[in-house]
KOLLO-854737 format. One record per residue: x, y, z of N, C-alpha, C, O in turn. Coordinates in pm, whole numbers. Example, Ala and Ser with C-alpha at 12.3 -4.5 7.8 and 13.67 -1.06 7.14 Angstrom:
[segu [1319; -569; 780]; [1230; -450; 780]; [1320; -330; 780]; [1424; -332; 846]] [segu [1285; -225; 708]; [1367; -106; 714]; [1290; 3; 787]; [1341; 114; 804]] 
END
This chain:
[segu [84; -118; 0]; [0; 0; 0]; [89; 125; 0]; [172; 137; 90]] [segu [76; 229; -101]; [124; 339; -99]; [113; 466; 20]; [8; 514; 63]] [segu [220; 496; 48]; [188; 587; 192]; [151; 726; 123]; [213; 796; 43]] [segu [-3; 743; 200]; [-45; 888; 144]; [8; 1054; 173]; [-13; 1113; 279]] [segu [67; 1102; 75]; [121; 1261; 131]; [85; 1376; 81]; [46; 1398; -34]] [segu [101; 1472; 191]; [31; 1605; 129]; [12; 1606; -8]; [-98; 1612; -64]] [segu [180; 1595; -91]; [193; 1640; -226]; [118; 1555; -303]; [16; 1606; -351]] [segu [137; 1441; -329]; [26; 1355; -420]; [-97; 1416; -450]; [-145; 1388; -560]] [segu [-174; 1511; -358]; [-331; 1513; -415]; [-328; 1682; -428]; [-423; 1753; -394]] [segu [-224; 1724; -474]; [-157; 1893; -432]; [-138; 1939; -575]; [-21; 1953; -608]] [segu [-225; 1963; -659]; [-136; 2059; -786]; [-49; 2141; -813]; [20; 2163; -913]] [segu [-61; 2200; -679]; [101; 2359; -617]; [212; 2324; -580]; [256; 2400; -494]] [segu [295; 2220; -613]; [371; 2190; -504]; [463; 2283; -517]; [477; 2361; -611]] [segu [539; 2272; -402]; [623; 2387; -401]; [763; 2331; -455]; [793; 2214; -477]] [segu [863; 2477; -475]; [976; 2451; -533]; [1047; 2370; -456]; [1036; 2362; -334]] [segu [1159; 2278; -559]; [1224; 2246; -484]; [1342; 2339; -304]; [1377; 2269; -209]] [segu [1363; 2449; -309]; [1421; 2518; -193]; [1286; 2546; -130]; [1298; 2546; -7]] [segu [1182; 2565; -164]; [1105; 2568; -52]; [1035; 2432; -2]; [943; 2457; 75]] [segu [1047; 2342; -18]; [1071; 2190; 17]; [1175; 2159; 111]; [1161; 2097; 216]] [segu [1291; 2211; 59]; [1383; 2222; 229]; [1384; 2292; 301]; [1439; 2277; 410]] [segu [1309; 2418; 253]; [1335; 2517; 370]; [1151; 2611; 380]; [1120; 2728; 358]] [segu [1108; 2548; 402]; [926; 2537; 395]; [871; 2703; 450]; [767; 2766; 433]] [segu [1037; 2740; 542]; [1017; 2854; 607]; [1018; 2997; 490]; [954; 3097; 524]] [segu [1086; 2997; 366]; [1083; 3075; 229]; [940; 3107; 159]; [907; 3207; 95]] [segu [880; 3014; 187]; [690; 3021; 144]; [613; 3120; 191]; [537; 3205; 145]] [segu [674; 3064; 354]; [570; 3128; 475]; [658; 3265; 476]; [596; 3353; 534]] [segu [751; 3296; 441]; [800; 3428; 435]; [759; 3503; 301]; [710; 3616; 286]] [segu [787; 3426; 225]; [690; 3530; 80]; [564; 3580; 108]; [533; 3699; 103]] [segu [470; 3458; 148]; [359; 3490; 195]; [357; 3600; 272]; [257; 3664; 238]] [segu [428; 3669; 376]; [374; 3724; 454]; [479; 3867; 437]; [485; 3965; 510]] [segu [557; 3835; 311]; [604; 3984; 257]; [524; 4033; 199]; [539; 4153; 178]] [segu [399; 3965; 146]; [296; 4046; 8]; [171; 4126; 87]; [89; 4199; 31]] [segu [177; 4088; 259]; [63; 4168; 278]; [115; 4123; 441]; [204; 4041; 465]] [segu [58; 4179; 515]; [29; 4211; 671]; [-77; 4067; 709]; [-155; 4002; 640]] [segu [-47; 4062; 809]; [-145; 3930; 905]; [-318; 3977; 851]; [-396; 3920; 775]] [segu [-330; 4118; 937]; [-467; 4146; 947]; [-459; 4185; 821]; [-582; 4181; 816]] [segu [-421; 4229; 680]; [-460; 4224; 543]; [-530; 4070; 488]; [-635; 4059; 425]] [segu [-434; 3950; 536]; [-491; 3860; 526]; [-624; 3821; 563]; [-729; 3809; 500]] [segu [-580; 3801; 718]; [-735; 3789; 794]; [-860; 3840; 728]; [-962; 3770; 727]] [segu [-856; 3976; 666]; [-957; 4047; 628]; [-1022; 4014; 500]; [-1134; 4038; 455]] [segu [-896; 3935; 443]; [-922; 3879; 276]; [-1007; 3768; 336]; [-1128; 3769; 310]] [segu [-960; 3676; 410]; [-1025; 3530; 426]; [-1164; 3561; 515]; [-1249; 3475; 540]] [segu [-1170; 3692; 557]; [-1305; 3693; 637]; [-1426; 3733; 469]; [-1520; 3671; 420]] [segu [-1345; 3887; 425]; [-1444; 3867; 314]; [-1474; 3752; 206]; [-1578; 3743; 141]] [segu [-1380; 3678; 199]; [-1442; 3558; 77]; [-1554; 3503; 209]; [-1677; 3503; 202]] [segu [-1502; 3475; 280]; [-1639; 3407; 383]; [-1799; 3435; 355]; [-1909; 3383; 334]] [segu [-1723; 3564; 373]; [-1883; 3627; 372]; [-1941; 3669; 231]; [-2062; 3689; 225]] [segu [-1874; 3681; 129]; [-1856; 3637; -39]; [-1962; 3518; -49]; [-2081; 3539; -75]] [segu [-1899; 3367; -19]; [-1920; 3276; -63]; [-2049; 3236; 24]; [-2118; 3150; -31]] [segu [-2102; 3285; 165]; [-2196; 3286; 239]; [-2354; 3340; 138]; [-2465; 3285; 143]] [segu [-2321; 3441; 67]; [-2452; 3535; -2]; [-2448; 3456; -95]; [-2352; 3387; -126]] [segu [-2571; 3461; -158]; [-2620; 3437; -284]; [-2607; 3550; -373]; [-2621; 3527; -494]] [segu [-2571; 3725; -317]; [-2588; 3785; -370]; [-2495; 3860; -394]; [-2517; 3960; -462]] [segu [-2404; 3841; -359]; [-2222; 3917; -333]; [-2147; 3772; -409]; [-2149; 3652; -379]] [segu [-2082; 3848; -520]; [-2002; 3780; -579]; [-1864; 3826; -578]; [-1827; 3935; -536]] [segu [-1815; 3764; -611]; [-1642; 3854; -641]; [-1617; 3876; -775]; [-1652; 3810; -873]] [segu [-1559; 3966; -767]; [-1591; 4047; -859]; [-1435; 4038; -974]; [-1426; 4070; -1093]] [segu [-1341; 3988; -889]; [-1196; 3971; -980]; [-1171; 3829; -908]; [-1167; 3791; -791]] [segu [-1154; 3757; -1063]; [-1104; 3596; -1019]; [-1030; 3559; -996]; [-1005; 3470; -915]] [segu [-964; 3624; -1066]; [-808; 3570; -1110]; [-702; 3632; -941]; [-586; 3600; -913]] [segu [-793; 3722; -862]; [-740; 3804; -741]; [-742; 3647; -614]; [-652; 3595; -548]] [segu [-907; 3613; -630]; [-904; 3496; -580]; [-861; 3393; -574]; [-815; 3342; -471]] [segu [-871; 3326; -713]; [-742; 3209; -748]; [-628; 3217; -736]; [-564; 3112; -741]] [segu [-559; 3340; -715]; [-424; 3388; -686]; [-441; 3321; -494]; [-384; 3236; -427]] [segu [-539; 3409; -475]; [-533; 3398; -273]; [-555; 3300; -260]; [-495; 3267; -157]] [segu [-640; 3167; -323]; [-671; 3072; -286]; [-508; 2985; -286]; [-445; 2941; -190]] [segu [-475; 2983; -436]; [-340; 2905; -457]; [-265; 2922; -334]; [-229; 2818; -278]] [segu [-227; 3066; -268]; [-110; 3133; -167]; [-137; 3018; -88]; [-61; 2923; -68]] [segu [-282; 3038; -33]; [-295; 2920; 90]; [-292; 2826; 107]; [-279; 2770; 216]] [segu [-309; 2759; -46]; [-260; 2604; -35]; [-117; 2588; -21]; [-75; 2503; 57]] [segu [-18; 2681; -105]; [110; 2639; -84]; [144; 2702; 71]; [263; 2695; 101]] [segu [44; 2770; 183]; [118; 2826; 252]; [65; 2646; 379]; [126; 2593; 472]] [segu [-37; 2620; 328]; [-43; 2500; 421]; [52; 2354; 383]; [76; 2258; 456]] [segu [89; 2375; 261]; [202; 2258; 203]; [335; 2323; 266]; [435; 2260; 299]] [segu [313; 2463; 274]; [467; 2429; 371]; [443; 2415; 528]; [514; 2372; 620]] [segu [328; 2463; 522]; [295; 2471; 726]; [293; 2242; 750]; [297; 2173; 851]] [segu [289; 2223; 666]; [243; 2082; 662]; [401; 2037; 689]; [444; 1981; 790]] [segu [493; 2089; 543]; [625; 2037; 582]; [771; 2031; 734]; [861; 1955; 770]] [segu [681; 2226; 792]; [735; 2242; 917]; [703; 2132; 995]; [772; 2058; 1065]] [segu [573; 2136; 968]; [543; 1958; 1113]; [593; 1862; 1060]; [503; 1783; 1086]] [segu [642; 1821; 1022]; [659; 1680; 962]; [846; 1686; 981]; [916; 1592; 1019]] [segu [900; 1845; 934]; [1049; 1813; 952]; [1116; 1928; 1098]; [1208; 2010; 1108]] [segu [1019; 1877; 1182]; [1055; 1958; 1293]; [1217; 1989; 1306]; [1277; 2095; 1323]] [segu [1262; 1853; 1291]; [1403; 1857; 1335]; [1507; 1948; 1241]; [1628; 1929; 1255]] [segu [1476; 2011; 1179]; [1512; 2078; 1067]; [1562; 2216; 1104]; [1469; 2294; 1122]] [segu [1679; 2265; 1120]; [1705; 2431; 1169]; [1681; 2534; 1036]; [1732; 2511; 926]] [segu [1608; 2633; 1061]; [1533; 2727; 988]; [1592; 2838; 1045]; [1547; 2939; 990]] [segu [1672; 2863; 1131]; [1717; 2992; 1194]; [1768; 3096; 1110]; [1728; 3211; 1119]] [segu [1860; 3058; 1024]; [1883; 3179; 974]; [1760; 3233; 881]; [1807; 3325; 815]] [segu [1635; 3218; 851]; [1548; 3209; 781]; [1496; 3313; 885]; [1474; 3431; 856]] [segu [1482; 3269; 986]; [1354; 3306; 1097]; [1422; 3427; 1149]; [1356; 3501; 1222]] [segu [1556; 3459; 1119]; [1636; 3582; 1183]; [1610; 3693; 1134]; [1569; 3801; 1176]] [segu [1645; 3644; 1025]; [1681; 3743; 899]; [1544; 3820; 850]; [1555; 3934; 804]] [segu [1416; 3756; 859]; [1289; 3812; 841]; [1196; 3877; 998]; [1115; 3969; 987]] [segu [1225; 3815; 1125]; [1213; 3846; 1215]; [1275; 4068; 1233]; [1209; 4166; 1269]] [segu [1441; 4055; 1182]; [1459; 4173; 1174]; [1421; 4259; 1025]; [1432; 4376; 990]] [segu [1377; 4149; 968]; [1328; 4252; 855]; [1135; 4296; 880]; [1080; 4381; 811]] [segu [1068; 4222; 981]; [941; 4234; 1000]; [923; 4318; 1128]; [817; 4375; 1152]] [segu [1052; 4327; 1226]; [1044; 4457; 1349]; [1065; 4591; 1282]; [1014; 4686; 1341]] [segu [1141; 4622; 1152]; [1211; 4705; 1087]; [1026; 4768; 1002]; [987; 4883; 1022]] [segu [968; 4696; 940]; [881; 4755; 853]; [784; 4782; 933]; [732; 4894; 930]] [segu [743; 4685; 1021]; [624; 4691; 1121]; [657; 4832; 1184]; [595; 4915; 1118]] [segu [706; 4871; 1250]; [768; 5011; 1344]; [763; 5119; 1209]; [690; 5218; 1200]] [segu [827; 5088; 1145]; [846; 5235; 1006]; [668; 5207; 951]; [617; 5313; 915]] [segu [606; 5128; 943]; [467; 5143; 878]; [366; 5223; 977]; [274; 5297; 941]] [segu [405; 5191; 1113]; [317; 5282; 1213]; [335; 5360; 1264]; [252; 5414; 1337]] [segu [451; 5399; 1246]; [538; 5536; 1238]; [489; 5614; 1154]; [451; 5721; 1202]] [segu [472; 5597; 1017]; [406; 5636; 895]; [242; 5677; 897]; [184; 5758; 824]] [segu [196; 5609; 984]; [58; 5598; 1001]; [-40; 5517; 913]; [-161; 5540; 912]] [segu [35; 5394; 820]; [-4; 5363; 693]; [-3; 5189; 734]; [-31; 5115; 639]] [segu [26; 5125; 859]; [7; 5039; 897]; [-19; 5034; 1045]; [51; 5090; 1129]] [segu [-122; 4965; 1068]; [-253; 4935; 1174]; [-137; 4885; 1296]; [-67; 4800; 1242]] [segu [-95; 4906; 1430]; [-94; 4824; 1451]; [-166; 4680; 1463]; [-93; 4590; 1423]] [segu [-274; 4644; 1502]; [-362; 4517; 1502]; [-316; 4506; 1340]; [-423; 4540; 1290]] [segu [-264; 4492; 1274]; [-241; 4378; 1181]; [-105; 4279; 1201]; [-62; 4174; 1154]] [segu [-67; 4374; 1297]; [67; 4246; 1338]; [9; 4182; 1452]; [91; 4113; 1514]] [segu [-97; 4185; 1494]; [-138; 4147; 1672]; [-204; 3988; 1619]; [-259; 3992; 1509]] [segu [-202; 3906; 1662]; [-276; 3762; 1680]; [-413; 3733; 1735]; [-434; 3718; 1856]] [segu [-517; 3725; 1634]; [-635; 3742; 1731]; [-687; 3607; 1741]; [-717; 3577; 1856]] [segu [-706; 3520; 1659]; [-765; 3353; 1635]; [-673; 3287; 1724]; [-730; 3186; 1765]] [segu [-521; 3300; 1790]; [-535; 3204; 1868]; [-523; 3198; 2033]; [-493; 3306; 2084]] [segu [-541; 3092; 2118]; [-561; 3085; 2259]; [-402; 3151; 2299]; [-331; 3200; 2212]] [segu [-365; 3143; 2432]; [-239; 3146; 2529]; [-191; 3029; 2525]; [-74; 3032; 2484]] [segu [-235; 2906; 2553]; [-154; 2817; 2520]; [-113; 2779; 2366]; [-18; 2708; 2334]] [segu [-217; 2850; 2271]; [-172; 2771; 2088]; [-32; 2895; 2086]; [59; 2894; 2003]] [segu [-45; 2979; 2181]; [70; 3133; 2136]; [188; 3047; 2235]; [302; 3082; 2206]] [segu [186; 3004; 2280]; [311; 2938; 2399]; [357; 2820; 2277]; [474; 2808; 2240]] [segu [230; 2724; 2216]; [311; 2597; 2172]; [248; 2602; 2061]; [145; 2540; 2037]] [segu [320; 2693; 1970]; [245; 2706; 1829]; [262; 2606; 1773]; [162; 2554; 1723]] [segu [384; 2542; 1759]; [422; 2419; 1692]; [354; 2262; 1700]; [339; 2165; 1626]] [segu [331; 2293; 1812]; [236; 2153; 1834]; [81; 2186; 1833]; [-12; 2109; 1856]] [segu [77; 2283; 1809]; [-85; 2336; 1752]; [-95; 2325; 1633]; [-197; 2281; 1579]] [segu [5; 2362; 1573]; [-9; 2343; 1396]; [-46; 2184; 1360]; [-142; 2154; 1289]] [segu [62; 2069; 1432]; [56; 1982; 1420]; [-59; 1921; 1475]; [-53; 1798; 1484]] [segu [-151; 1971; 1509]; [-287; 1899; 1558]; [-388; 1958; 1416]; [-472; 1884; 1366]] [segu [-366; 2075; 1374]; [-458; 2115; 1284]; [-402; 2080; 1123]; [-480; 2050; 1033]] [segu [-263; 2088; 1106]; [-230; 2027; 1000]; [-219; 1914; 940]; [-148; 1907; 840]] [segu [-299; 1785; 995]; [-311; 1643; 976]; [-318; 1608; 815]; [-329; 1722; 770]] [segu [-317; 1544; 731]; [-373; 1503; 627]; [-493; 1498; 598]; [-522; 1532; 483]] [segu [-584; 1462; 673]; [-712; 1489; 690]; [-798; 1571; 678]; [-898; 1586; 608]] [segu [-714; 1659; 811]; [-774; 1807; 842]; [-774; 1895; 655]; [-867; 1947; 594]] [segu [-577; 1871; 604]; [-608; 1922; 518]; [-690; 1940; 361]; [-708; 2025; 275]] [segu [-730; 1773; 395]; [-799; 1712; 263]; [-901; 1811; 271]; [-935; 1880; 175]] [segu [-970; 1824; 436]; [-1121; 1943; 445]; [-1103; 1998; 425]; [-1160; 2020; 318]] [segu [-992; 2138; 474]; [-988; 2265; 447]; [-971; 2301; 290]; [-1022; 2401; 241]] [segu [-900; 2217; 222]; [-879; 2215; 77]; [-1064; 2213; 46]; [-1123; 2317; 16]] [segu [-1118; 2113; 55]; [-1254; 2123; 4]; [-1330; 2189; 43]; [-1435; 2193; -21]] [segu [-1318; 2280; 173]; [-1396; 2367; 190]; [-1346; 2489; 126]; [-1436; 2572; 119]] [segu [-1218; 2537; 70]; [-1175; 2611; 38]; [-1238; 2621; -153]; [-1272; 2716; -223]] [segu [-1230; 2493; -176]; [-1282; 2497; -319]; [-1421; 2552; -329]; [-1445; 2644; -407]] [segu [-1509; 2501; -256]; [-1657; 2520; -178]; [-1705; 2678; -184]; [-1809; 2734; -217]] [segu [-1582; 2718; -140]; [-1623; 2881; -94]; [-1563; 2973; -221]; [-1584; 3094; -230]] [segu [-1467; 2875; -340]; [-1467; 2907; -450]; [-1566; 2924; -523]; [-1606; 3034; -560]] [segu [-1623; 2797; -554]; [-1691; 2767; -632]; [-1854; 2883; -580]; [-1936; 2924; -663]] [segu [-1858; 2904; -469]; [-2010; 2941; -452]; [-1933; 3078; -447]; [-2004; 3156; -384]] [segu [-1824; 3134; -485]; [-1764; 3278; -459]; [-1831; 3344; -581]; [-1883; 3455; -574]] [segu [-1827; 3245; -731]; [-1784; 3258; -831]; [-1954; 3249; -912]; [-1989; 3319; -1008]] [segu [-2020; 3169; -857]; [-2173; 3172; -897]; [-2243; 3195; -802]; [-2248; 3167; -682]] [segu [-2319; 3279; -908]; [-2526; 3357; -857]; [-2548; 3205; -802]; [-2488; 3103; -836]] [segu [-2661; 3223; -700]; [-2721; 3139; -677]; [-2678; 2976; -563]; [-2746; 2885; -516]] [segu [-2564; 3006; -562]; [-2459; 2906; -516]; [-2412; 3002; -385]; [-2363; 3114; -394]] [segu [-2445; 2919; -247]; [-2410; 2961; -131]; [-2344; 2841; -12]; [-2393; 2728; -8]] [segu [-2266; 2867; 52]; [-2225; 2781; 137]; [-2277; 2793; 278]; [-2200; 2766; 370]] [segu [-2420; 2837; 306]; [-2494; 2893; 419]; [-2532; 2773; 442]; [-2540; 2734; 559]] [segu [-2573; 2656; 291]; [-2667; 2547; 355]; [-2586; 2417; 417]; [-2633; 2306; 440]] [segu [-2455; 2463; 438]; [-2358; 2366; 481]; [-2340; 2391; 596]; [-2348; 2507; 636]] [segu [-2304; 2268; 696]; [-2327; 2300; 860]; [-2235; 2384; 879]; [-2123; 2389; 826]] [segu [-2309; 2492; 998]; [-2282; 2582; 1047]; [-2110; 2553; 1135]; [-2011; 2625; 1119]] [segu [-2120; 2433; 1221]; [-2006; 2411; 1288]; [-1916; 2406; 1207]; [-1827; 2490; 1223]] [segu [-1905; 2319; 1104]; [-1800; 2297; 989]; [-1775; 2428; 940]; [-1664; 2478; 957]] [segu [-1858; 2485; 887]; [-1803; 2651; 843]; [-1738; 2748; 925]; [-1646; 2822; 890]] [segu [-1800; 2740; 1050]; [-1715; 2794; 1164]; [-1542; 2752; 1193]; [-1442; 2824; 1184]] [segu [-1556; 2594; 1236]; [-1431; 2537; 1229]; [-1309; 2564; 1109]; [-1191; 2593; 1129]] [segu [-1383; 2542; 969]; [-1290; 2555; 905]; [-1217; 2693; 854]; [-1109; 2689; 795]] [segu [-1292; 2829; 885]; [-1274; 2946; 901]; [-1144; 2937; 1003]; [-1029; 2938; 958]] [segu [-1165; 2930; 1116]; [-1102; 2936; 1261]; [-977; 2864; 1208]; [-873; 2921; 1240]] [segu [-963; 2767; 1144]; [-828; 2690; 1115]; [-791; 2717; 1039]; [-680; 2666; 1025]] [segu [-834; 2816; 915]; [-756; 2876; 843]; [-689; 3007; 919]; [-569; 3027; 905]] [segu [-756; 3081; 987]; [-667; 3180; 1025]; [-561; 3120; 1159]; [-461; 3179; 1200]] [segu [-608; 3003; 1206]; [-499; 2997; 1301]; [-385; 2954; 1251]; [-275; 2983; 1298]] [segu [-408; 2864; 1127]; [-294; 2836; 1040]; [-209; 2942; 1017]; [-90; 2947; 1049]] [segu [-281; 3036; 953]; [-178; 3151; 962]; [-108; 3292; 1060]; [-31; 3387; 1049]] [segu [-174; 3244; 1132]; [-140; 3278; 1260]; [-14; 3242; 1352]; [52; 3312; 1429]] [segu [-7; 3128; 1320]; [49; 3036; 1367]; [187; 3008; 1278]; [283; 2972; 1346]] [segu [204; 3018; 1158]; [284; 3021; 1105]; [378; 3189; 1061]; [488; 3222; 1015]] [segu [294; 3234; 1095]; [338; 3420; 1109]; [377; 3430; 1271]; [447; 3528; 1298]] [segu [352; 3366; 1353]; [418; 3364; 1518]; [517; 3293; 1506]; [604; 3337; 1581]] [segu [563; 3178; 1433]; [688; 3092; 1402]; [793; 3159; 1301]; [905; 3112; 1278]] [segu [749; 3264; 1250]; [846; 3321; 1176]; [889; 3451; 1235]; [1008; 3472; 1258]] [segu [788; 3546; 1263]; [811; 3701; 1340]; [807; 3670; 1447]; [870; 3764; 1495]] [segu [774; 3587; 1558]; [803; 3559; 1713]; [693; 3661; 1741]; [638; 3726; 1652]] [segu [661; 3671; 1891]; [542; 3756; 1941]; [610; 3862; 2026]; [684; 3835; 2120]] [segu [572; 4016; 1977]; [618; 4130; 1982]; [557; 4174; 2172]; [583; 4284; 2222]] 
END
């Protein structure tokens, strides 16, 4: 029997250097926009793909955000899996490049603080992010979030098509684990200020 892995059922896979170093992904990712820029994207598709009557309006903006998050959970997937793996100079080098912009953006008045602040997760997921990821990043978990993610595509993209009539808990849950995902992987890279 073939052992099942992220990449097999993954059209994005990532490059080979971000395969060894999973921490290059989660840093692109989070050079192209701020935590709470994110958050705010994944709350509006929510509420996008919730109406029957709010569509989105640029696709190609979405399929772009959707792709980010799959490759940002194929690498959040690879951190758990190669714990033993040193990422430090990775985590240094963007750590002082994310105290450096964060401070000059609110200095500026042109970045929030609360977009660097952590709101989706507990005191203990902020103490042991790493073994939080690894409870939410299962194979499993991600087979759902992938299909709920298509879900909230697909009803983003057509009239008439809503993801309201899908249980409420599941929509809740899988919301909540997308942002703690990234939450969680933006506290493993910038550390908590």
């Amino acid at each position: 029997m073939k052992e099942y892995k992220f990449e097999y059922s993954c059209p994005l896979l990532l490059s080979n250097d971000r395969q060894l170093n999973p921490y290059l992904e989660v840093e692109d990712f989070f050079n192209g926009a701020s935590l709470g820029y994110y958050r705010g994207e994944l709350r509006s598709w929510f509420r996008i793909a919730m109406s029957e009557n709010r569509k989105v309006k640029n696709h190609s903006e979405m399929i772009y955000f959707h792709n980010q998050l799959i490759q940002l959970f194929h690498a959040g997937y690879l951190i758990t899996v190669n714990t033993n793996t040193d990422y430090t100079e990775t985590i240094e080098r963007f750590r002082e490049w994310f105290k450096k912009i964060r401070h000059l953006k609110i200095d500026e008045g042109t970045g929030i603080d609360g977009n660097y602040e952590i709101h989706f997760l507990s005191d203990d997921e902020k103490t042991n992010p790493l073994l939080h990821l690894k409870n939410i990043l299962t194979l499993g978990r991600i087979s759902e979030i992938r299909f709920g993610l298509q879900e909230w595509q697909y009803c983003s993209f057509n009239s008439k098509s809503t993801i309201a009539t899908m249980d409420c808990e599941y929509l809740t849950d899988l919301l909540n684990d997308m942002g703690k995902v990234m939450e969680i992987l933006f506290l493993l890279l910038a550390g908590d200020e």
